[in-house]
C-alpha positions in Angstrom: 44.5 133.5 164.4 46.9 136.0 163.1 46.2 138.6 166.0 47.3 135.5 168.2 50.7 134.9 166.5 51.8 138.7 166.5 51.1 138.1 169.9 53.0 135.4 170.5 55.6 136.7 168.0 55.9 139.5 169.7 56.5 138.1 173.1 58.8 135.7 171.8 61.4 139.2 170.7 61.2 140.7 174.4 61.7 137.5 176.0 64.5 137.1 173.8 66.0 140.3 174.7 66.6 138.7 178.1 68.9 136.4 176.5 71.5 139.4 176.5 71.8 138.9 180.3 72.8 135.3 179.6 75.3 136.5 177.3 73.6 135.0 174.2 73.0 136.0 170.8 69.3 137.6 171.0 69.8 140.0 168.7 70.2 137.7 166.1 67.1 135.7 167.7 64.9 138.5 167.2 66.2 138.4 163.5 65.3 135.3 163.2 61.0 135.8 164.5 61.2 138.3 162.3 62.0 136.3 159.2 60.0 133.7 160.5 57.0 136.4 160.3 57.5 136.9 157.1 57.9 133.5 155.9 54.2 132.7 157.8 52.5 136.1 157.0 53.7 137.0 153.8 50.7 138.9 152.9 50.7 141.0 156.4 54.1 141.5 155.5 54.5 143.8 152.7 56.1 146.9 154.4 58.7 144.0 155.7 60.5 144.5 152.5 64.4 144.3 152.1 65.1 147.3 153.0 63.3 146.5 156.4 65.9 143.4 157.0 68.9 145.3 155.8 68.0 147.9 158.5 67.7 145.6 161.2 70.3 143.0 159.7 72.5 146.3 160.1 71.5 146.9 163.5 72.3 143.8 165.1 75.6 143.7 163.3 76.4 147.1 164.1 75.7 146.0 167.9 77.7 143.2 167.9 80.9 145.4 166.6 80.1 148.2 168.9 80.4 145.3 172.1 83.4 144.1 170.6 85.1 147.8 169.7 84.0 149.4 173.1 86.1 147.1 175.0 88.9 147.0 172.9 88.9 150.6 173.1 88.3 150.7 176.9 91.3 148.7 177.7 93.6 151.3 175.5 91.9 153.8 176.9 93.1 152.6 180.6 96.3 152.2 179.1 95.9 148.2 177.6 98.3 146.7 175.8 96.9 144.3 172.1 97.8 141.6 174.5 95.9 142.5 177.3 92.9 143.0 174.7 93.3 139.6 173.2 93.0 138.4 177.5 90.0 140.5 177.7 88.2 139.4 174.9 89.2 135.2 175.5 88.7 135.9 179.0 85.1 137.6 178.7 84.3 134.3 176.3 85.4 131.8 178.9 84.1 134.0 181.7 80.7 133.6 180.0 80.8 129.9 179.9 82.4 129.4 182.3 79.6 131.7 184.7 76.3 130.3 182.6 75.6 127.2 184.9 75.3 129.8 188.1 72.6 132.0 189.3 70.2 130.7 186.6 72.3 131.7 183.9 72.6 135.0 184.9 76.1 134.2 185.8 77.2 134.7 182.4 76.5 137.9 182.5 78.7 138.3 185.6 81.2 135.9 183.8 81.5 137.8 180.9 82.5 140.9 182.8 84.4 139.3 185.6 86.6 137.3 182.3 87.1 140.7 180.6 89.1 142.1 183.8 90.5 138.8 184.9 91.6 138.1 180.8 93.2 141.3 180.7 95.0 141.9 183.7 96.5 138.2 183.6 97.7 138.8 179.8 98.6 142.4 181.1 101.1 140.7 184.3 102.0 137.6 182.3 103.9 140.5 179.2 105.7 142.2 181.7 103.5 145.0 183.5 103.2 146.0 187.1 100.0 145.2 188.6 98.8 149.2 189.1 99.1 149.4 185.5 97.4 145.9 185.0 94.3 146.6 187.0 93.8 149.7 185.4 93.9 148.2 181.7 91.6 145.7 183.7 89.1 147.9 184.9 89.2 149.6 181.3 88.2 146.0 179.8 85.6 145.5 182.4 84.5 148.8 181.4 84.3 148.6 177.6 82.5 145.1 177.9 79.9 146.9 179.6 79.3 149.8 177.8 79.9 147.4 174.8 76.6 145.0 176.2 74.6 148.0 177.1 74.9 149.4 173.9 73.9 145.8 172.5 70.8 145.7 174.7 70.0 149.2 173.5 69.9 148.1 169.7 67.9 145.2 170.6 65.3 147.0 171.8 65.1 149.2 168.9 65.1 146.1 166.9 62.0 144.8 169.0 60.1 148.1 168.8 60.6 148.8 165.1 60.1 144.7 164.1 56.4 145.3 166.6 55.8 148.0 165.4 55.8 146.5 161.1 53.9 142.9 162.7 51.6 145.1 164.2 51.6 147.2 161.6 
């Protein structure tokens, strides 16, 4: 029965990592099976020691700073004023929402992106700056948030592989 819940377990942490694309905390889902694992399979467990969490616990923590620090450091680096940060990061939030009801939820993904340029470049216009300069601090937001989500994704699936790999273990 145990070979049946890795399974399951396992399955359960890559389907999760398609909750990235809907613009939802996976990482910390994945977290979450694994303490589950070794809350039911204490036993099986043993290399699952606190080290182990603090790793991952790490990981997903350092991925969710990374998303947020890459487009905060886009926008600057397109020229983005703390204003038009503070529009890209509400306007990648609402974007998300906003976007999840469409294309199965996939459009949060899309929402999150399209938010970070639109949040920007209307914080950017609304302070005072031409719309050149604007689109550009835009397109450094929309940047960022992607680099930021890829970079996300990436730690997730070194979180699945090295959680597999100690369940399987």
């Amino acid at each position: 029965m145990e070979t049946v819940f890795a399974v399951v377990f396992t399955a359960l942490m890559v389907a999760f990592l398609g909750l990235h694309f809907l613009s939802l905390p996976a990482n910390f889902l994945i977290m979450g099976i694994l303490v589950l694992w070794k809350f039911m399979y204490p036993a099986q467990a043993v290399d699952m020691n606190t080290m182990f969490f603090v790793t991952t616990g790490g990981l997903v923590l350092l991925g969710e700073a990374l998303e947020f620090i890459s487009q905060l450091m886009g926008a600057k680096k397109y020229g983005g004023s703390r204003k038009g940060n503070l529009g890209g990061i509400i306007g990648a939030v609402c974007g998300a929402i906003i976007g999840a009801p469409f294309f199965l939820g996939f459009g949060a993904l899309f929402g999150a992106l399209g938010g970070a340029y639109a949040g920007c470049l209307i914080f950017e216009i609304a302070h005072g700056r031409d719309l050149h300069e604007s689109m550009t601090a835009a397109k450094g937001a929309f940047y960022g948030k992607f680099l930021g989500m890829s970079i996300k994704f990436g730690i997730g699936m070194f979180v699945v592989v090295y959680g597999a790999s100690h369940i399987w273990g």
